[in-house]
C-alpha positions in Angstrom: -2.3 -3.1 17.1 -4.8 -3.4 19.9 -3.3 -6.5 21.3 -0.4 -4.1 22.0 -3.0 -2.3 24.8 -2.4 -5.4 26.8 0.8 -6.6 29.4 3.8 -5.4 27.8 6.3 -8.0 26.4 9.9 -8.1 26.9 10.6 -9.5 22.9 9.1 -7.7 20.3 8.7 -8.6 16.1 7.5 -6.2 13.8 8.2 -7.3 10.3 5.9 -6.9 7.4 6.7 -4.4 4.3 4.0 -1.6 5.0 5.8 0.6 7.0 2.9 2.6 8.7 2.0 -0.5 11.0 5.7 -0.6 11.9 6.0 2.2 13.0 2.9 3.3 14.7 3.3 -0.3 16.6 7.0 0.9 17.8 6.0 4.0 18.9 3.1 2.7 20.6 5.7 0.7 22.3 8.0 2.8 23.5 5.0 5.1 24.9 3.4 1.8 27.0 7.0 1.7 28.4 7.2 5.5 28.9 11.1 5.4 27.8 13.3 8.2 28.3 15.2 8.3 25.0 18.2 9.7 26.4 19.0 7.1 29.1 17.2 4.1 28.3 16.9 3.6 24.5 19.2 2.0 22.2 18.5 2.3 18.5 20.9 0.2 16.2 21.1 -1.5 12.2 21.1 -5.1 12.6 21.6 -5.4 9.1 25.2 -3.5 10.3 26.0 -5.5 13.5 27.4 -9.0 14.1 25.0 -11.6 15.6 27.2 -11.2 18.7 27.1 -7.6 18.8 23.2 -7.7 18.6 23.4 -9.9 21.8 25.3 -8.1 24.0 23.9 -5.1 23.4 19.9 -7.0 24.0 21.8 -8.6 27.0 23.5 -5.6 28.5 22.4 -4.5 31.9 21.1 -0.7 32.0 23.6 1.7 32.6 22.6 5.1 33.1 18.4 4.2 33.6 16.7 2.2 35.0 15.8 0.2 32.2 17.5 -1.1 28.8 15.1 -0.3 25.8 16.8 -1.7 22.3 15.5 -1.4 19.2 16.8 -3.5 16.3 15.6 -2.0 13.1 16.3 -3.9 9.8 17.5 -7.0 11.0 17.9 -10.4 8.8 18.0 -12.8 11.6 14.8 -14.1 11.1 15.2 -15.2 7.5 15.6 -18.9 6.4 18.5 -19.0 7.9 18.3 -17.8 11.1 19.8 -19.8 13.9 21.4 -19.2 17.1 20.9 -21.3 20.4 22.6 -18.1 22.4 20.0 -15.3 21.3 17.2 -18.1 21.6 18.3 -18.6 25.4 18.9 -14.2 25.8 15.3 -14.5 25.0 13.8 -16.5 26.7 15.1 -15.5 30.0 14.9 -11.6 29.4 16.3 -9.8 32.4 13.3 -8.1 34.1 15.0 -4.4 33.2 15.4 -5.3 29.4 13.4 -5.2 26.2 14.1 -5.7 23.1 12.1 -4.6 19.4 13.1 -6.4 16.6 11.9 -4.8 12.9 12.0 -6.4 9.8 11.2 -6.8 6.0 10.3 -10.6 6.4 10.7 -13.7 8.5 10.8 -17.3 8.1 7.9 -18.5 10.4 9.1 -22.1 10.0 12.2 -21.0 11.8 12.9 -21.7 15.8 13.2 -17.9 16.1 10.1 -16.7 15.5 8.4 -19.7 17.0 9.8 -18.7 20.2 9.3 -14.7 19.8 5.7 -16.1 19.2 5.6 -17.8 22.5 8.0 -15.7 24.9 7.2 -12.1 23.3 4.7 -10.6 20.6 5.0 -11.0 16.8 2.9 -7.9 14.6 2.9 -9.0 10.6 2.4 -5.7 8.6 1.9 -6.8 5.4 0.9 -3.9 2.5 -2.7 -3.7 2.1 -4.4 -3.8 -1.1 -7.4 -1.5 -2.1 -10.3 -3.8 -1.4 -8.8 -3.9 2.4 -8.7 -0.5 2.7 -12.4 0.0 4.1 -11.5 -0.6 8.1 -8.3 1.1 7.9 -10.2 4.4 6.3 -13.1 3.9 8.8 -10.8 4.1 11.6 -8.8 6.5 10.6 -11.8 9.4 9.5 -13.1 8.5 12.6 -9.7 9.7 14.7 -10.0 13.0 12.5 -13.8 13.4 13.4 -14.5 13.4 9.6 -16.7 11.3 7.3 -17.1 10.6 3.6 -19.8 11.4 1.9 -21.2 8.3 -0.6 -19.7 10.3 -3.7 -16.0 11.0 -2.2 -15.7 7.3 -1.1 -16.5 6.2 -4.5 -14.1 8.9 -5.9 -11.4 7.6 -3.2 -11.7 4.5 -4.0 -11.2 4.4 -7.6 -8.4 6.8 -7.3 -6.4 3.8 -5.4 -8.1 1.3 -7.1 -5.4 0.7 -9.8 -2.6 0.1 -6.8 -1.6 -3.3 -6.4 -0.6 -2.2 -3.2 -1.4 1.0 -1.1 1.3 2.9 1.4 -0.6 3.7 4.1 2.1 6.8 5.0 0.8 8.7 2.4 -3.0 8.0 2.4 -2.6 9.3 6.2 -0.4 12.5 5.1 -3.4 13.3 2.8 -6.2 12.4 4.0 -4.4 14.9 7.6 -4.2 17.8 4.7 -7.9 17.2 3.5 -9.2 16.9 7.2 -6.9 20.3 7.9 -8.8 22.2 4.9 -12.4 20.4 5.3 -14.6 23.1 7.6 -17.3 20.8 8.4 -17.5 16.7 9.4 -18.3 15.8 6.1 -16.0 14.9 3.1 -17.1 15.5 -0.2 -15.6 14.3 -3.8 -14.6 17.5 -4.8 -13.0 18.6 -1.2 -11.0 15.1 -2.2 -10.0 16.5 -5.8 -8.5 20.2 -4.4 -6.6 18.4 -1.5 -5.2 15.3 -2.1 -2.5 14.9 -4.0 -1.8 11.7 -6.1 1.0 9.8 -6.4 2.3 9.0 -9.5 1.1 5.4 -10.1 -2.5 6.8 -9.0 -2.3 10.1 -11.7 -2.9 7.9 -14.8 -6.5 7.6 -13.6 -7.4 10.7 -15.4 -6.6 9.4 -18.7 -9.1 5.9 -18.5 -11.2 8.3 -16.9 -11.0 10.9 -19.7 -11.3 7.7 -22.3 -14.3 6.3 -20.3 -16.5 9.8 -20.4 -15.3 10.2 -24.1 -13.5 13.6 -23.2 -11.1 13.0 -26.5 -9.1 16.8 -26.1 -9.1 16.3 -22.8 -7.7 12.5 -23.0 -5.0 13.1 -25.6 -3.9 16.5 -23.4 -3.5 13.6 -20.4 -1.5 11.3 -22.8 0.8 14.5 -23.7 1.1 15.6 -20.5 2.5 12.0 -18.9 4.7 11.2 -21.7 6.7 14.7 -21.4 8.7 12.0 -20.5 9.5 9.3 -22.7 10.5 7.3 -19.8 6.6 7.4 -18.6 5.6 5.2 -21.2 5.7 2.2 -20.2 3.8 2.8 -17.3 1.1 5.0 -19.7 0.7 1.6 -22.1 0.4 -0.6 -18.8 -2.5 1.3 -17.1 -4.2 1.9 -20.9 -3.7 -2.0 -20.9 -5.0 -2.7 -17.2 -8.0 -0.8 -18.3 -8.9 -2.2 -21.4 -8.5 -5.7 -20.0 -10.4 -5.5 -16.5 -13.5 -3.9 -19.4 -13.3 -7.1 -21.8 -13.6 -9.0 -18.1 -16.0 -7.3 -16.6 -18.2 -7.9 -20.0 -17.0 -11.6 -20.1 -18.4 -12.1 -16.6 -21.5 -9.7 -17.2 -22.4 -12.1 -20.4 -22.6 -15.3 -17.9 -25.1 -13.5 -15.6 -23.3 -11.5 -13.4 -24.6 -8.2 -12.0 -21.9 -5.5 -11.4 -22.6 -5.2 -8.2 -21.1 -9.1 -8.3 -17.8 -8.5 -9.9 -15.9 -7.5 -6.9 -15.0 -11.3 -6.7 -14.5 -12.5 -10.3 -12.5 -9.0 -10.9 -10.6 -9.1 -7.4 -11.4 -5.8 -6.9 -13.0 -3.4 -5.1 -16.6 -3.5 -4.7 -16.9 0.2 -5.3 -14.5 -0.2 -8.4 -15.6 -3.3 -9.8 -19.5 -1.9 -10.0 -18.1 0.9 -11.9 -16.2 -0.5 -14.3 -18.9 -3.1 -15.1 -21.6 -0.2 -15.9 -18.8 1.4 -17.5 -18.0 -1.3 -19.6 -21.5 -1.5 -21.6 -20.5 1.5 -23.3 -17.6 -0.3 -25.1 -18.1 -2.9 -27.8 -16.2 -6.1 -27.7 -14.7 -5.9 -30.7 -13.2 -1.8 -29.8 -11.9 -3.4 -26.6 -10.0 -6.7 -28.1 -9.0 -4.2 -31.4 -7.2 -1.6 -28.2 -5.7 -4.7 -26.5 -3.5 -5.5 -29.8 -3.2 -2.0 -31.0 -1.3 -1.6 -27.5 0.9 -4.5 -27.7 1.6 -3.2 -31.4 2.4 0.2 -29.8 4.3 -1.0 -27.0 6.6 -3.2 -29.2 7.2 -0.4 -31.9 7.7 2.0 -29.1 10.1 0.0 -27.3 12.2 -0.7 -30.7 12.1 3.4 -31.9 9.8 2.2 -34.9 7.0 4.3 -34.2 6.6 7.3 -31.6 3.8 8.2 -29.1 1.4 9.5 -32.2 0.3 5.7 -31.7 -1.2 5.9 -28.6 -2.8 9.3 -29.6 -4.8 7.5 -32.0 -5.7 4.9 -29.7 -6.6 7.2 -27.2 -8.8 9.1 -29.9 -10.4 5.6 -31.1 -11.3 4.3 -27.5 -13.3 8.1 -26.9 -14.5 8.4 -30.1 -16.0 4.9 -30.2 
């Protein structure tokens, strides 16, 4: 994103899966170019287009401006196999009043395409982040609100996205705008987090381990109720029980050979933050609760999945993991 302060290209790729980068990388774009949308930009489907149709319309001179703006959103010309000696040559030899933005899900980087959009243009990869990358990202961003976290609302923060495999950085901006808009002061507290910021569903089964890990049994089986109001949550309810339970026996596997929990960030390819937690966590569990959860889960999820048992299964594995 800061390489896109310097000369502006003619060829543009953005490709990568996380959507916020592709976007505020376009839009940066278009602003260093100071386009008039009206006149001078052209926004089409490459997924909808013929290869030809794509070229012309990169190739075309400008019309009504002065310049010809495209952007080429969803396009599949970069995949493995993506070949054309025509757009190669439209490329390289961009007319000095033309510029072009390709988006997409995913290239080839083996392919002659990209190689040359590497060399002629600019290529941005926006890949999803996962929650132990997250730190720069929220540093940068609290620092373009004016805010800052206090020690206890980063911890809180990240162990509410700490069970994502990956994160969408759209909605951690959308909330963290909201907490920023309600948060008087420069500092952000834990419980200015837990009134404004709304979870997303993956990230609202952290209550439950939560409610299991502070032994809150009413309030741990009134979680478990809650999420599987719909039987089609359950799945997702045994997973996370089963995440938890596992990333515990580790955490005490790795503790047992000598390492600190301040040193399981590694070994648990997790958060820092997280990983300390769930290692000082996870000396209030006994092996043998932990490996007797594991199977009573599989046991649940099996009968669950065949209508031989209902959810009154997890409810007593939910009381046995609180009241251990």
């Amino acid at each position: 994103m800061r390489a896109l302060d310097d000369d502006v290209k003619h060829v543009y790729l953005l490709v990568g899966t996380e959507k916020f980068f592709i976007d505020k990388a376009r839009e940066k774009i278009l602003s260093r170019l100071n386009v008039d949308r009206q006149t001078e930009l052209t926004i089409i489907d490459g997924g909808k287009l013929q290869l030809s149709e794509v070229i012309s319309t990169i190739d075309s001179s400008p019309f009504f401006g002065t310049r010809n703006v495209v952007v080429i959103k969803n396009t599949t010309i970069f995949g493995a196999d993506g070949k054309s000696e025509r757009l190669e040559n439209v490329l390289r030899d961009m007319q000095p009043t033309n510029y072009v933005i390709f988006t997409a899900n995913a290239a080839d980087k083996r392919r002659r395409l990209y190689k040359l959009i590497g060399k002629v243009g600019a290529v941005l990869e926006a890949d999803p982040l996962r929650p132990w990358e997250i730190d720069s990202w929220l540093n940068e961003k609290l620092s373009s609100l004016g805010k800052r976290m206090s020690r206890d609302a980063r911890l809180h923060f990240n162990e509410r996205i700490g069970i994502l495999q990956e994160i969408s950085l759209w909605y951690l901006s959308n909330e963290l705008d909201k907490v920023a808009l309600n948060v008087t002061g420069n500092e952000i507290t834990a419980a200015d987090l837990r009134r404004n910021m709304a979870a997303p569903p993956e990230v609202s089964n952290f209550a439950l381990p939560e409610a299991l890990d502070e032994r809150k049994t009413p309030k741990a089986v009134y979680l478990l109720r809650t999420q599987l109001r719909d039987a089609n949550k359950a799945p997702l309810v045994i997973a996370t029980l089963v995440y938890h339970v596992r990333q515990l026996l580790r955490a005490k596997f790795f503790m047992a050979q000598g390492v600190s929990p301040q040193q399981l960030g590694n070994p648990l390819e997790l958060n820092p933050y997280i990983a300390r937690k769930v290692g000082e966590t996870s000396r209030g569990y006994s092996v043998q609760i932990l490996e007797e959860a594991f199977i009573d889960l599989a046991d649940a999820d099996f009968k669950l999945k065949t209508g031989r048992a209902g959810v009154e299964l997890l409810e007593k594995i939910v009381v046995k993991l609180c009241e251990r």
